[in-house]
N, C-alpha and C positions, 0 to 999 in steps of 0.2 A: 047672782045679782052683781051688778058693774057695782066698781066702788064711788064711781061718781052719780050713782043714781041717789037723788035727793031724800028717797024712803031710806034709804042705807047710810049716808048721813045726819038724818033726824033720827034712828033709832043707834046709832053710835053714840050721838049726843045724850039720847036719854040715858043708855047704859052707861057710859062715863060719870055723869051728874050724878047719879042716882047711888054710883060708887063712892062717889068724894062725899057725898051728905051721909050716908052711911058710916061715913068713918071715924073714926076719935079726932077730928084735926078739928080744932075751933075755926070759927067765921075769921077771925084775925089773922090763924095761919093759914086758911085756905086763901086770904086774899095775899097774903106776901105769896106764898108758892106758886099761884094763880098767873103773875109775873111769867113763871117759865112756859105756861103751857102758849103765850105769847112770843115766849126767844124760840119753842120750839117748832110754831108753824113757821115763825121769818125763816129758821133755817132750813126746813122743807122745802120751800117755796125754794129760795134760793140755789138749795142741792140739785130737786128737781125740774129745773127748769132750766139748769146748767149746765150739768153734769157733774159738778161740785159735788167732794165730800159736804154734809149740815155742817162738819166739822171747823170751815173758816168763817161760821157765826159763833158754834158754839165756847171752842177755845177761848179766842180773846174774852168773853164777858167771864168764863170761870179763870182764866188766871187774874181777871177784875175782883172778883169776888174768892181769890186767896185760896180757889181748891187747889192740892198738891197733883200734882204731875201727872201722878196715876190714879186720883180720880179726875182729871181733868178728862183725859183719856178715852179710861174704862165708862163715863160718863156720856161723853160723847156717843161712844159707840153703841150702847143701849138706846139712846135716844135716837141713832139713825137707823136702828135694828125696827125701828117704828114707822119712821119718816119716808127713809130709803127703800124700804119695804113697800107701802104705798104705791110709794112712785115707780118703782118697778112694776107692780101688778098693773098697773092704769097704763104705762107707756105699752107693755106687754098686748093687754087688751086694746089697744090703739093699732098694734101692729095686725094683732089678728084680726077685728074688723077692717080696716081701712090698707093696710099695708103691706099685705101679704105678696100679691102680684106684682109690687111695683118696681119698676128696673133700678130702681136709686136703693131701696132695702133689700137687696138681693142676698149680699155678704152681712145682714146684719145677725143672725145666728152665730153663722162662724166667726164672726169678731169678738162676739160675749163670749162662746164656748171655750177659745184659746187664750184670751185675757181671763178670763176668771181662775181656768186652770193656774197660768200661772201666777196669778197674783195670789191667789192660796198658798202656793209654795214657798212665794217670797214671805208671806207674813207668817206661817209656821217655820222658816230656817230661822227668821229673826227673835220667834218665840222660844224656838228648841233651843238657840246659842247661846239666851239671851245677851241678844247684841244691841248695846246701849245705844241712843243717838250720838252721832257725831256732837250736838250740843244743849245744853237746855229748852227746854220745849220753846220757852218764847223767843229764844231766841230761833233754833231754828224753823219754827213756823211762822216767824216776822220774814225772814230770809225766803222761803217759799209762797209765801203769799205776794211780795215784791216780786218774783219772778215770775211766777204763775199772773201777774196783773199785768206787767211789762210783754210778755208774750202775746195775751190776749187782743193790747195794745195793737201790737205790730200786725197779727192777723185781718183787725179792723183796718187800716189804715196804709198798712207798707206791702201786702201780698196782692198782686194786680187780681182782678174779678178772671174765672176760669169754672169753662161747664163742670158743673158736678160728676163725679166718678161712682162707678158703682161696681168697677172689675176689681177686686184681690188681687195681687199680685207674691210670687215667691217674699219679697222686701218686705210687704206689707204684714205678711206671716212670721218674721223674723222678728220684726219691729216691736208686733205687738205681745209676742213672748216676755221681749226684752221690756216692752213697758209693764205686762203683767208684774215681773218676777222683781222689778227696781221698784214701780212704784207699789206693790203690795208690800216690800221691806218698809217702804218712808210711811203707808198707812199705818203699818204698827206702832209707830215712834208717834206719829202726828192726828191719828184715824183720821187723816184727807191724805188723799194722794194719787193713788189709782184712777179714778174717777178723772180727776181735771187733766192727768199724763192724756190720757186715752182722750178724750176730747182735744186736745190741743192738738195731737196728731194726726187725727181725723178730720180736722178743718183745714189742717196744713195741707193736706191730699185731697183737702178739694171735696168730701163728701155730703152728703148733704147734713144741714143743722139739726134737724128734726131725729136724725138717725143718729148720729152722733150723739145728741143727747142722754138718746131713749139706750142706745148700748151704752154708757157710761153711768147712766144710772143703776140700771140691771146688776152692770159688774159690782159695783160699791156694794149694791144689794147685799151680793154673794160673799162678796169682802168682809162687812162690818159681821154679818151672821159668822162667818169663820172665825173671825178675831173676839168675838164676845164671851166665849166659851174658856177662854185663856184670859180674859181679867175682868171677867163680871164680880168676881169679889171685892171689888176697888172701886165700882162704881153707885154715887151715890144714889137710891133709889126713891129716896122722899122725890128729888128734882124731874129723876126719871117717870113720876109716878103724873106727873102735871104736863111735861116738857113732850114723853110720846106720842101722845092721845092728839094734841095741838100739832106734834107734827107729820100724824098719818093725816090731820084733815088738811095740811099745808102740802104733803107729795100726793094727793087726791085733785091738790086746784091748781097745780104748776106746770103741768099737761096742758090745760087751760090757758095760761100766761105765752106758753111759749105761742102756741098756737094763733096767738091774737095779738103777740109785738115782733116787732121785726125783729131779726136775728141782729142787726147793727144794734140798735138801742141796747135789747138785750145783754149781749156782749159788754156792751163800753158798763154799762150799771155797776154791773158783776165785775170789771175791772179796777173800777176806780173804790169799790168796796174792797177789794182785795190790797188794792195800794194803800188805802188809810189804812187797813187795819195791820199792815207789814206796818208801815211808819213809825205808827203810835207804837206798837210792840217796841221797836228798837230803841224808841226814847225814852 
């Protein structure tokens, strides 16, 4: 069954509901945690229709609400082990009805299969050494979220229009190692990172939006499930228990979004979210 089929949406809804009234949490606490399962579809939606880590929604509202570092994290990353998840089987299943033959998704297998590999590697060298971030999370996720917006920027606005590409080239295979293997190190520190590298450089070269997405998603997929394993002891699971569920039905409807706004609007939204939320962090 597709996951965007409406039967498989209504009977997710029943079995989640059906889980939370069964549970010892009073009507008071299920309406305070109730909150996350809301920050967790926006970040779906967000991630999947991006190529974004959920993780430049998630972040900023838990260092708002005072979790430490590495449940900020390890938090994250369960919650996109849900979301990102989602969004990968539905982008997946989009490719395999509709995209399979088409000359613009040609190279989109082997872009997943070489960026995942290496972005594995990167985030287990950083787990095996443990090698600290260069700086405090908020700070250095205020720092990449500014740049990661200012890029986005530029793509919109300062790279002239040029037909879309769909050949690989030797560069493109070097590239994307090197983006695996850096930005799977910065997903450890940040759990975002792989995800937005690999789209930013996929629009730089011209490929199409739709493709780009759908491999950026996938990767993160492959990402946050490799890194979860290594700090799911740190991550809070009352949040994770509200914030999942909301955001596999948010990487189930951003398939959807993309599909039906233009990649310009698109872009600039997801930018200028990216710039407030660098700002505010640094102030």
């Amino acid at each position: 069954m597709r996951l965007s089929n409406p039967k498989f949406i209504v009977l997710f809804l029943v079995l989640w509901t059906s889980l939370l009234l069964s549970s010892s949490y009073t009507l008071s606490e299920l309406a305070d945690y109730g909150l996350f399962t809301l920050l967790g579809a926006l970040g779906a939606i967000f991630a999947n229709s991006t190529g974004a880590g959920g993780g430049v929604v998630f972040i900023p509202m838990f260092t708002q609400l005072n979790f430490t570092e590495q449940q900020s994290i390890a938090t994250s990353f369960a919650i996109q082990c849900f979301g990102m998840t989602a969004g990968a089987v539905t982008w997946w299943q989009h490719y395999k009805t509709e995209k399979t033959d088409l000359r613009l998704w040609q190279g989109f297998k082997r872009i997943i299969c070489v960026t995942s590999i290496a972005s594995v590697i990167g985030l287990y060298v950083v787990f095996y050494f443990q090698a600290n971030s260069p700086a405090a999370l908020h700070i250095s996720f205020s720092w990449f979220s500014l740049l990661l917006g200012f890029f986005i920027i530029l793509t919109i606005y300062f790279l002239q229009p040029h037909r879309e590409r769909s050949q690989l080239y030797s560069v493109d295979y070097i590239a994307l190692i090197m983006i695996g293997l850096f930005g799977g190190a910065v997903t450890a520190w940040l759990s975002v990172g792989v995800g937005e590298l690999l789209v930013i450089y996929l629009l730089l070269r011209h490929f199409d939006i739709s493709m780009a997405v759908a491999a950026a998603v996938i990767v993160s997929a492959i990402s946050v499930w490799a890194a979860i394993g290594q700090v799911h002891h740190d991550a809070y699971w009352q949040v994770v228990l509200f914030a999942g569920p909301g955001a596999v039905l948010g990487g189930i409807f951003a398939k959807t979004l993309v599909t039906h706004l233009s990649a310009t609007k698109l872009k600039l939204f997801f930018a200028c979210w990216l710039l407030v939320s660098g700002v505010v962090g640094l102030t």
